[in-house]
Backbone and ligand atoms as CSV (ligand in chain L), in Angstrom:
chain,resi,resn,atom,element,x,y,z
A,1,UNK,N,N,91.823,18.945,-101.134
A,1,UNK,CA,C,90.697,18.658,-101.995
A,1,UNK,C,C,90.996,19.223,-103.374
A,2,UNK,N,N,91.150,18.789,-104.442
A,2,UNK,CA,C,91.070,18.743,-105.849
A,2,UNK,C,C,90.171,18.277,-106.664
A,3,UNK,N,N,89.046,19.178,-107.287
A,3,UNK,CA,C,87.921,18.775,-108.660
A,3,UNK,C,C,88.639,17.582,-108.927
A,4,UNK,N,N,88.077,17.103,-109.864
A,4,UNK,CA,C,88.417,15.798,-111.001
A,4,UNK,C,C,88.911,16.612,-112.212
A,5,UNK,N,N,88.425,17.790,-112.755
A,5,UNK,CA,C,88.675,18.188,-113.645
A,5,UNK,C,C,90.344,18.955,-113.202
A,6,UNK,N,N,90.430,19.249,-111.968
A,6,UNK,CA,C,91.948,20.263,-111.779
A,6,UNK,C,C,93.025,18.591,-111.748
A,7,UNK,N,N,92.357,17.361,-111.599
A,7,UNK,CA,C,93.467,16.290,-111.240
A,7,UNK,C,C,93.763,15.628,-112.587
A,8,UNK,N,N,93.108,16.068,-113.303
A,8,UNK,CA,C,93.135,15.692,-115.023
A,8,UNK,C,C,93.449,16.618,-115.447
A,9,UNK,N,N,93.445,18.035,-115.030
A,9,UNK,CA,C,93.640,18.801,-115.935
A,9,UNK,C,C,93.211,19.050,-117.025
A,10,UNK,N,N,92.114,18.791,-117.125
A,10,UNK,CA,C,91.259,19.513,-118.239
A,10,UNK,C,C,90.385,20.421,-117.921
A,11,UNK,N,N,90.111,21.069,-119.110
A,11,UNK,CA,C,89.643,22.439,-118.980
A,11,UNK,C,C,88.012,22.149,-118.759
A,12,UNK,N,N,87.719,22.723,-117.376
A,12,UNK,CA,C,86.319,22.589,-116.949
A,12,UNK,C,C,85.156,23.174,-117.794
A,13,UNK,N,N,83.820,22.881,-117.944
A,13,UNK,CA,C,83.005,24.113,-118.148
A,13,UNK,C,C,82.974,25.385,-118.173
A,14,UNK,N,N,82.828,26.096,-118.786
A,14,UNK,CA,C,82.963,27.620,-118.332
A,14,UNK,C,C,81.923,28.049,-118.111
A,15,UNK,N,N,81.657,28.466,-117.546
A,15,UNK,CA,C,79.720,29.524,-117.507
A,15,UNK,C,C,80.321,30.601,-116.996
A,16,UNK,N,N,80.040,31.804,-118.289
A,16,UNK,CA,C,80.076,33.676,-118.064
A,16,UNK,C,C,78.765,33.665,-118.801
A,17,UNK,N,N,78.272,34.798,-118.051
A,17,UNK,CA,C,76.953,35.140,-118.820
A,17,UNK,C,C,77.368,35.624,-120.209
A,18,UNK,N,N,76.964,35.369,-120.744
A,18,UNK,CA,C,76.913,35.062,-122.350
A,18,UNK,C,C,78.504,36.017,-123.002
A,19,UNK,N,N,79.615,35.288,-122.428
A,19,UNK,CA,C,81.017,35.604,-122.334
A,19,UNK,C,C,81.716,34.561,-122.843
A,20,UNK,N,N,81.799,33.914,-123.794
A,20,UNK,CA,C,82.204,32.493,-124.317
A,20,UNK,C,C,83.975,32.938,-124.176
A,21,UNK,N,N,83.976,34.191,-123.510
A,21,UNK,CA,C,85.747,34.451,-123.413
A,21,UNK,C,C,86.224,34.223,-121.994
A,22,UNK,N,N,84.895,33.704,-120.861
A,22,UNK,CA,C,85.382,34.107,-119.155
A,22,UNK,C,C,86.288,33.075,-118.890
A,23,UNK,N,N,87.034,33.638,-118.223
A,23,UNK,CA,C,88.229,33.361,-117.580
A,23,UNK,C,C,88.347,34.071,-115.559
A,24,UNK,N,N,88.957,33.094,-114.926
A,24,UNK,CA,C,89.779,33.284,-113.860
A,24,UNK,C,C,90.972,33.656,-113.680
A,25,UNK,N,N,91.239,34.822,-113.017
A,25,UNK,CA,C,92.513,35.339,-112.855
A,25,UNK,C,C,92.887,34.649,-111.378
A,26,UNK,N,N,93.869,34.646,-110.887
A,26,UNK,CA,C,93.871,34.418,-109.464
A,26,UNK,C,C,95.514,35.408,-109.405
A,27,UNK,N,N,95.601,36.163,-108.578
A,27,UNK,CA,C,96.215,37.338,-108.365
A,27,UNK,C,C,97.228,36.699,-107.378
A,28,UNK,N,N,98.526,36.596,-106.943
A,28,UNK,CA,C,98.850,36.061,-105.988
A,28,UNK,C,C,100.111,37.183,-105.710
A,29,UNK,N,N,100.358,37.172,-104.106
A,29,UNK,CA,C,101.243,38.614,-104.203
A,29,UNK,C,C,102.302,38.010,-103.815
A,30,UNK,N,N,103.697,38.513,-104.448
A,30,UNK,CA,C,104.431,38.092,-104.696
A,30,UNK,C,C,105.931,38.819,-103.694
A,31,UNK,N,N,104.944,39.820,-102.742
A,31,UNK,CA,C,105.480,40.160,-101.611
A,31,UNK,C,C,105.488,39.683,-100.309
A,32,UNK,N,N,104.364,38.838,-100.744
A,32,UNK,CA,C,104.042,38.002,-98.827
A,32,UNK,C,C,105.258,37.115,-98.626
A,33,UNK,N,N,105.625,37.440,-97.451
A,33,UNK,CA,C,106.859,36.374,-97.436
A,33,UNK,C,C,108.044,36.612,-97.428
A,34,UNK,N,N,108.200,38.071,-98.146
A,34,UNK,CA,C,109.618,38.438,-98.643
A,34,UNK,C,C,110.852,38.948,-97.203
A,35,UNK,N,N,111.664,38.368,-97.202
A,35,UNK,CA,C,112.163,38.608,-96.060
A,35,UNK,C,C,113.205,39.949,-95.750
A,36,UNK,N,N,112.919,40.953,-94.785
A,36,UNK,CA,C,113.360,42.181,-95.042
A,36,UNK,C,C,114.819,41.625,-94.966
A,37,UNK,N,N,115.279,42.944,-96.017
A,37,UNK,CA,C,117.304,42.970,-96.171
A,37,UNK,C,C,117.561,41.953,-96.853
A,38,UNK,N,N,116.826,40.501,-96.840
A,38,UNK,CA,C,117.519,39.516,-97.758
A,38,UNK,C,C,117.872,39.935,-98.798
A,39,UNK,N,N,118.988,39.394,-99.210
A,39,UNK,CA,C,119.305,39.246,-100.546
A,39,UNK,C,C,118.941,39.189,-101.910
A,40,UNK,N,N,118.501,37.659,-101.672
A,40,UNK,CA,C,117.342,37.623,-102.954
A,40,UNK,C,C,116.016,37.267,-102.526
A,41,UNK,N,N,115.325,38.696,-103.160
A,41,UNK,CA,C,114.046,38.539,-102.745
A,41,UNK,C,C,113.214,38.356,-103.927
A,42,UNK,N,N,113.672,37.397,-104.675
A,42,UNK,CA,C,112.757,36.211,-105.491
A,42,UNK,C,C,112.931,35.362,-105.404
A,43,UNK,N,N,112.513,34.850,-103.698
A,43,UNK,CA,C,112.161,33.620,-103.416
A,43,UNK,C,C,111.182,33.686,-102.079
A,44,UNK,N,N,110.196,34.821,-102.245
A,44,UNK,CA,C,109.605,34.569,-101.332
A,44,UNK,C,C,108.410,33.992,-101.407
A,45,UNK,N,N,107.700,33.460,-100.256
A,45,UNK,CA,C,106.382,32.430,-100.214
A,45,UNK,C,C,105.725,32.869,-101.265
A,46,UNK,N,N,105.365,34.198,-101.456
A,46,UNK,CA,C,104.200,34.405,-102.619
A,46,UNK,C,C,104.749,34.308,-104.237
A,47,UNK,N,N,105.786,34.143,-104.403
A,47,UNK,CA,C,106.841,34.226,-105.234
A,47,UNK,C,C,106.859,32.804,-105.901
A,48,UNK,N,N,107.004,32.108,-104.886
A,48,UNK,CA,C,107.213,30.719,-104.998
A,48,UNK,C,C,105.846,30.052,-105.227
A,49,UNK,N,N,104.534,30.205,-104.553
A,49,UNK,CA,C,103.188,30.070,-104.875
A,49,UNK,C,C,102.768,30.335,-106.116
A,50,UNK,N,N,103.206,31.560,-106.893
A,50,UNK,CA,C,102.979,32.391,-107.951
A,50,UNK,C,C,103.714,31.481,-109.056
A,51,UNK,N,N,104.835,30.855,-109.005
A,51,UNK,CA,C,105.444,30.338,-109.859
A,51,UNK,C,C,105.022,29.078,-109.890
A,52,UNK,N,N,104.738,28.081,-108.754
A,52,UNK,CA,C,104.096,26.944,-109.124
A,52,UNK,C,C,103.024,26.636,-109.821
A,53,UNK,N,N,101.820,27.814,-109.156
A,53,UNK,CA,C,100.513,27.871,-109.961
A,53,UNK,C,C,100.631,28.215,-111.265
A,54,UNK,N,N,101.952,28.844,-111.970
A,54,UNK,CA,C,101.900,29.230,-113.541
A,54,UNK,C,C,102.264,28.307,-114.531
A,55,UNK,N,N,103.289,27.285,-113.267
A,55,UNK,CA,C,103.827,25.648,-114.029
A,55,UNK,C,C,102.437,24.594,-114.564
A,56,UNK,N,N,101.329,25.060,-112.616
A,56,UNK,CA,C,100.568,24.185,-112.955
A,56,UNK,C,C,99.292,24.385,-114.182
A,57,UNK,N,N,99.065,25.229,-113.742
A,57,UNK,CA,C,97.738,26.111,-115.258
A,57,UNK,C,C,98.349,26.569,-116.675
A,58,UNK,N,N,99.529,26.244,-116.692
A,58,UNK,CA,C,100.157,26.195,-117.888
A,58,UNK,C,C,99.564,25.970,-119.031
A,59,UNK,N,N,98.614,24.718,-119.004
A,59,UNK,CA,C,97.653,24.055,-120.217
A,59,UNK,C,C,96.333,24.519,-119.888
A,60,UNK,N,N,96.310,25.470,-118.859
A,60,UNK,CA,C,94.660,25.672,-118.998
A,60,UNK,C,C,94.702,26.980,-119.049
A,61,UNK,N,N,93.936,27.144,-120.182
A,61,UNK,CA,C,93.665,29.022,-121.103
A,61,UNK,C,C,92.693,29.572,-120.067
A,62,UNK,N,N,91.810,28.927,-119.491
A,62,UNK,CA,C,90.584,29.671,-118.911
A,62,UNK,C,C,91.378,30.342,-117.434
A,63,UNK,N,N,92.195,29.810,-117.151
A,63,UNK,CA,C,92.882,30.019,-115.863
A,63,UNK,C,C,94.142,30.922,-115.915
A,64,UNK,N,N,94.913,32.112,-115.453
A,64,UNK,CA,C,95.458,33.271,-115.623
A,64,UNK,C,C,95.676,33.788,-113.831
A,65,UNK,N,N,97.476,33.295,-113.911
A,65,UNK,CA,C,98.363,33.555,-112.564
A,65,UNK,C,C,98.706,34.601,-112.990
A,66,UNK,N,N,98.523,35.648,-112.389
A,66,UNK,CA,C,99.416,36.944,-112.165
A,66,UNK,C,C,99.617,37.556,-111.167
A,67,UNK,N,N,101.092,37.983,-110.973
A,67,UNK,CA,C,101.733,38.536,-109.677
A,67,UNK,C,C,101.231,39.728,-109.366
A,68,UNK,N,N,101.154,40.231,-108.084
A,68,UNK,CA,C,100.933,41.563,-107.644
A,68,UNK,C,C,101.668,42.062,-106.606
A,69,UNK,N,N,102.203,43.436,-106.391
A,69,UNK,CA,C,103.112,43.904,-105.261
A,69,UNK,C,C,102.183,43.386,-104.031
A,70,UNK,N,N,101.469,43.921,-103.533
A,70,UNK,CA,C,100.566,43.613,-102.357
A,70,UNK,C,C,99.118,43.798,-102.550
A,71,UNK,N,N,98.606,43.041,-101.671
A,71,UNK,CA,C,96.478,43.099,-101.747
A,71,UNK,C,C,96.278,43.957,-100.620
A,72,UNK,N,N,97.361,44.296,-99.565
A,72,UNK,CA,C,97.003,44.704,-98.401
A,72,UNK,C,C,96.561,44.309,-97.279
A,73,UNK,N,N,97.150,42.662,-97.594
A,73,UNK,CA,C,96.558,42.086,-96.124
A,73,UNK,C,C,97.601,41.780,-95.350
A,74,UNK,N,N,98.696,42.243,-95.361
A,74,UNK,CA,C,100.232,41.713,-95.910
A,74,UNK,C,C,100.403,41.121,-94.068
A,75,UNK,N,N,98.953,41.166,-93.347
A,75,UNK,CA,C,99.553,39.939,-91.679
A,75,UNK,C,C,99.273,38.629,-92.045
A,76,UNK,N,N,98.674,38.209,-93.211
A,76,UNK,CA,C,97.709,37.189,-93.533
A,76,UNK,C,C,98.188,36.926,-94.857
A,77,UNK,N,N,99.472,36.048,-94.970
A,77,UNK,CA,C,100.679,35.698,-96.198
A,77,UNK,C,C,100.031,34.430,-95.997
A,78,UNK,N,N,100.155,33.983,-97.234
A,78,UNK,CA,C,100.331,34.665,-98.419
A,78,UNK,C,C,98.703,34.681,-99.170
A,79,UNK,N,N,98.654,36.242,-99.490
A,79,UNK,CA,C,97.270,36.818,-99.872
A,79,UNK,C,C,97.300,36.021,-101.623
A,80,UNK,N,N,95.852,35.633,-101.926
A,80,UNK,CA,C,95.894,35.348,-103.170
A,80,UNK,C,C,94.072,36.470,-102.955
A,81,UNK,N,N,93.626,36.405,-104.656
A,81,UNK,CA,C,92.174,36.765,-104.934
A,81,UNK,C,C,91.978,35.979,-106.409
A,82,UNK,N,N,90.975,35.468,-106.369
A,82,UNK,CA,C,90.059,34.925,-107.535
A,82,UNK,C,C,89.074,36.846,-107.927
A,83,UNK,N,N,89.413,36.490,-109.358
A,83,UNK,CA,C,88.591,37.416,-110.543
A,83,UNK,C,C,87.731,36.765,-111.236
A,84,UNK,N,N,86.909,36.916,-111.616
A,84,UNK,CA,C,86.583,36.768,-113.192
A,84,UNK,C,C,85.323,37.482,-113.544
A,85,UNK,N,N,85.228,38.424,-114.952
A,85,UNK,CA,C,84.531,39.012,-115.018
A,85,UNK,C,C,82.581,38.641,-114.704
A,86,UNK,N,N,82.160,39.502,-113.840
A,86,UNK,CA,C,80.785,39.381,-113.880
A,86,UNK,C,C,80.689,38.279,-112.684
A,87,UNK,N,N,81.431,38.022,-112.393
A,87,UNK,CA,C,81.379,37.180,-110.982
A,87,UNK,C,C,81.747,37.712,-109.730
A,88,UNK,N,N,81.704,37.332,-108.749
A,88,UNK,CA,C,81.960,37.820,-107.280
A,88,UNK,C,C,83.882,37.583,-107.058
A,89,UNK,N,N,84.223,38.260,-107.005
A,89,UNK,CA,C,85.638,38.606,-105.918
A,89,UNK,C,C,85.932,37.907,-104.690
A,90,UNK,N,N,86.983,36.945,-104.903
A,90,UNK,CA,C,87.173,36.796,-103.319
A,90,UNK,C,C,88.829,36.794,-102.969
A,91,UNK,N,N,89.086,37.170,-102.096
A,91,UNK,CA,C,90.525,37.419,-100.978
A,91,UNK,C,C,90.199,36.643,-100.302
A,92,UNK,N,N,91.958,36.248,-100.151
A,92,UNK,CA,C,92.300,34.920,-99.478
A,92,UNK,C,C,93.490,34.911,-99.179
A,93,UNK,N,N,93.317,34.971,-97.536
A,93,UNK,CA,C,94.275,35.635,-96.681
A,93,UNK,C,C,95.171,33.657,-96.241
A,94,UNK,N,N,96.595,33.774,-95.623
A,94,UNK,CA,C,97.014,32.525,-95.288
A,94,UNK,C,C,96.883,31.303,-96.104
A,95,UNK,N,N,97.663,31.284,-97.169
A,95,UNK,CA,C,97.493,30.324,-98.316
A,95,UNK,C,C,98.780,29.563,-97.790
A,96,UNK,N,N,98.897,28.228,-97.763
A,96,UNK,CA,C,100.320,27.801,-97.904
A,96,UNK,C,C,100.880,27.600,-99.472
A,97,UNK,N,N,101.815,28.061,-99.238
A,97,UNK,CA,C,103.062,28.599,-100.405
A,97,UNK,C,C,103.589,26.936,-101.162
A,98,UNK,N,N,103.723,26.051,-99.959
A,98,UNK,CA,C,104.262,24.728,-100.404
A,98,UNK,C,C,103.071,23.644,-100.531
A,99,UNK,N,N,101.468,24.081,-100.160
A,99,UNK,CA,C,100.463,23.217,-100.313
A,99,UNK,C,C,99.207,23.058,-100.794
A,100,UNK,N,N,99.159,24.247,-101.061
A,100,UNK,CA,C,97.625,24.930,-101.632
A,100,UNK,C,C,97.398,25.223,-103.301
A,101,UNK,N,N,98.212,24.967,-103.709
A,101,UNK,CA,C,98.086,25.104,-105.194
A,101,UNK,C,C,97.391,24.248,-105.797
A,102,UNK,N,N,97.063,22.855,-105.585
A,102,UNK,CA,C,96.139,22.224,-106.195
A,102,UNK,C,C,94.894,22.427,-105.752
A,103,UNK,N,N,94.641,22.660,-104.751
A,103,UNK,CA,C,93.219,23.017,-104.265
A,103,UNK,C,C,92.935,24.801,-104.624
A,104,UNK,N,N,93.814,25.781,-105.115
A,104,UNK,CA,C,93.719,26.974,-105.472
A,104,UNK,C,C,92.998,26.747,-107.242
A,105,UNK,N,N,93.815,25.802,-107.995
A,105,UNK,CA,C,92.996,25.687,-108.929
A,105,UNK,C,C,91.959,25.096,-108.856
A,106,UNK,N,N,91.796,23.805,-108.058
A,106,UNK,CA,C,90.315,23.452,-107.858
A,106,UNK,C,C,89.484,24.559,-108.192
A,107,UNK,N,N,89.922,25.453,-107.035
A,107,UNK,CA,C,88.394,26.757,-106.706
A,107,UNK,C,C,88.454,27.470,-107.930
A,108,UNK,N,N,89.190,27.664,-108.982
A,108,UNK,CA,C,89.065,28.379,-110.377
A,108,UNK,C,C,88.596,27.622,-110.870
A,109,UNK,N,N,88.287,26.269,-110.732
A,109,UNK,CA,C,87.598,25.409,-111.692
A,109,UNK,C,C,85.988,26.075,-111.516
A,110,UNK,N,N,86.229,25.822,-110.175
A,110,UNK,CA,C,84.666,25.713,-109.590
A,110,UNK,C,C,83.936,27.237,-110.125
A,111,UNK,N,N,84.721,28.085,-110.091
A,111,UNK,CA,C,84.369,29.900,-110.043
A,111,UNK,C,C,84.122,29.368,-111.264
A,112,UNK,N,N,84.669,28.771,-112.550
A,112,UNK,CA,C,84.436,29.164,-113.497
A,112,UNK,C,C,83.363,28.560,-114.127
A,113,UNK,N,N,82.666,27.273,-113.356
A,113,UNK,CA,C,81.723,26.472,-113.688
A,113,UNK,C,C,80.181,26.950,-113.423
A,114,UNK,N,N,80.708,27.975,-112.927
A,114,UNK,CA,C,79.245,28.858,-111.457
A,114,UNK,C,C,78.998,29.478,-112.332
A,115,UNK,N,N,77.386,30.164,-112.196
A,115,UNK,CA,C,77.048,31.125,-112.821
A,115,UNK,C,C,77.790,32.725,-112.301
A,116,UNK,N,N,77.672,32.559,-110.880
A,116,UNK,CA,C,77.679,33.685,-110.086
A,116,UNK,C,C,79.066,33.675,-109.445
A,117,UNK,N,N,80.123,33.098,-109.750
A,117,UNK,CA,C,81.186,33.047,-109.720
A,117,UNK,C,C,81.420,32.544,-107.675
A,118,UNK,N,N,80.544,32.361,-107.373
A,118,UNK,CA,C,80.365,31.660,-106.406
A,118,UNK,C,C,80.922,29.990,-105.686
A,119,UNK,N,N,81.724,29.912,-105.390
A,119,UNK,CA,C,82.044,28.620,-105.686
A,119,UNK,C,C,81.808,27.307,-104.755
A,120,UNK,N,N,81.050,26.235,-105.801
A,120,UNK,CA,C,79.866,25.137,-104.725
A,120,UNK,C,C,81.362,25.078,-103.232
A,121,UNK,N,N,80.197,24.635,-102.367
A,121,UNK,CA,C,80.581,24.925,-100.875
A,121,UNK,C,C,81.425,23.004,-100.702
A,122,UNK,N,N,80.897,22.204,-101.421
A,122,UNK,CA,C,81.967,20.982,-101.421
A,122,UNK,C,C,83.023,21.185,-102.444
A,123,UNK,N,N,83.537,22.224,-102.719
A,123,UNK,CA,C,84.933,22.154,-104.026
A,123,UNK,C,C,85.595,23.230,-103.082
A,124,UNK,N,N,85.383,23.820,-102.149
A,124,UNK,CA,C,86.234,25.015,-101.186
A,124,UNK,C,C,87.142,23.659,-99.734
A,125,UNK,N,N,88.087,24.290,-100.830
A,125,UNK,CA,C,89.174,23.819,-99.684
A,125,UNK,C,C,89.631,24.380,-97.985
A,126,UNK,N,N,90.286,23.478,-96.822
A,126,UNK,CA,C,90.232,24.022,-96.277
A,126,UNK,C,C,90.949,25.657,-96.310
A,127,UNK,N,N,91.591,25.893,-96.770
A,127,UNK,CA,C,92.553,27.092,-96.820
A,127,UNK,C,C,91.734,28.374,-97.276
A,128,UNK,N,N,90.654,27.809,-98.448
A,128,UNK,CA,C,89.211,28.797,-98.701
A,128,UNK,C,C,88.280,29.070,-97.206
A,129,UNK,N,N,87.923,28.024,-96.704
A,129,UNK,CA,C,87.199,28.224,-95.326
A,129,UNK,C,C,87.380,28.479,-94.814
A,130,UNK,N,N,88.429,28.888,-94.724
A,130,UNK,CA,C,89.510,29.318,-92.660
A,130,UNK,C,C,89.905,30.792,-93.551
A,131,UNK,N,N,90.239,30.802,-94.797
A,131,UNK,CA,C,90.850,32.414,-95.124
A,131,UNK,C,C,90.076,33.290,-96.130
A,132,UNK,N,N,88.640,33.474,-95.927
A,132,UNK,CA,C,88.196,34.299,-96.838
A,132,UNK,C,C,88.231,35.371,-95.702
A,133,UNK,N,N,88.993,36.585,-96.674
A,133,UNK,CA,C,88.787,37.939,-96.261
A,133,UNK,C,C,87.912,38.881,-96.231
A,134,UNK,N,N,87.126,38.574,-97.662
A,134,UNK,CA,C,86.568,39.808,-97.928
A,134,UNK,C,C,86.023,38.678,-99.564
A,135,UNK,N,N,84.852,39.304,-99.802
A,135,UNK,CA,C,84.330,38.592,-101.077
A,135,UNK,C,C,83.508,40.176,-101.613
A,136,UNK,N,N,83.882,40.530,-103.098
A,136,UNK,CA,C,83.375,41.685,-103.766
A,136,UNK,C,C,82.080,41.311,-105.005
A,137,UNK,N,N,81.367,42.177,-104.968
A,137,UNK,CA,C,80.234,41.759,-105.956
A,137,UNK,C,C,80.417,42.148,-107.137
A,138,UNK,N,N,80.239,41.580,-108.339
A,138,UNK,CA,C,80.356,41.788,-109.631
A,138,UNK,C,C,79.941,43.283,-109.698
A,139,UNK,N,N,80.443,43.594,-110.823
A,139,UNK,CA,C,79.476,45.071,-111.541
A,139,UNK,C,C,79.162,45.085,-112.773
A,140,UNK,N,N,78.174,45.203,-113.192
A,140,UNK,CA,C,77.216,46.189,-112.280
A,140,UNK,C,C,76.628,45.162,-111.260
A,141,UNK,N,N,75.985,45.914,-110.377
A,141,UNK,CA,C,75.900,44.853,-109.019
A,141,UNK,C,C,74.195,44.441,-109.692
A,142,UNK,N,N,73.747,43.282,-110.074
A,142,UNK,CA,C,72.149,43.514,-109.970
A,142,UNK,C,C,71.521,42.531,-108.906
L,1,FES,S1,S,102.722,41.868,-98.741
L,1,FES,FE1,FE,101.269,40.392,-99.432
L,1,FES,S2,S,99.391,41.397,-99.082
L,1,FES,FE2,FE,100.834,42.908,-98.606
């Protein structure tokens, strides 16, 4: 599942409470995957996830891939999390590395269109439904 706006690639709505700067980070770890003793270990699943999503959001400013050593879910590869200020947090355990990237930006579309960084329940892909870990509340919490 892919928005209209992630299959065009244009830059969606934004709604931050009165933040004309909000943006989505999506965190992706760049350790899930990595295979012990190998050789080269920049090429693992989260590695490879991390680099596609930076090819694909390339043209979109509101949207921001960055790598991380681990989230700590490290049985449940490859871990990604959606940010964005003043919105809700979510972890997202079992992403596929070779299939989920268009539907990963979908859901940054969607986070970023929400007030509450919440994202509508028809733009959550399956890989959102089957792998939310853990979802964090903005702060200050009101
Ligand atoms: S190695 Fe990816 S979450 Fe720990």
């Amino acid at each position: 599942m892919s928005s209209p706006d992630a299959q065009n690639n244009k830059v969606p709505e934004v709604v931050g409470r009165n933040n004309p700067f909000a943006m989505v980070t999506v965190f992706v770890c760049t350790s899930c995957g990595l295979i012990e003793g190998a050789e080269d270990q920049s090429n693992s699943d989260g590695r490879r996830l991390h680099n596609d999503l930076k090819a694909l959001a390339a043209t979109q400013p509101h949207i921001s891939i960055q790598s991380v050593d681990c989230l700590a879910v490290c049985d449940k590869s490859v871990t990604i999390a959606f940010t964005s200020p003043q919105k809700w947090t979510y972890v997202i355990g079992g992403v596929d590395a070779e299939g989920d990237s268009e539907g990963i930006l979908s859901v940054a579309h969607s986070i970023l269109k929400s007030e509450s960084g919440v994202p509508a329940m028809i733009d959550r892909p399956p890989f959102f439904r089957k792998g939310v870990i853990s979802r964090l509340p903005p702060v200050p919490f009101r």
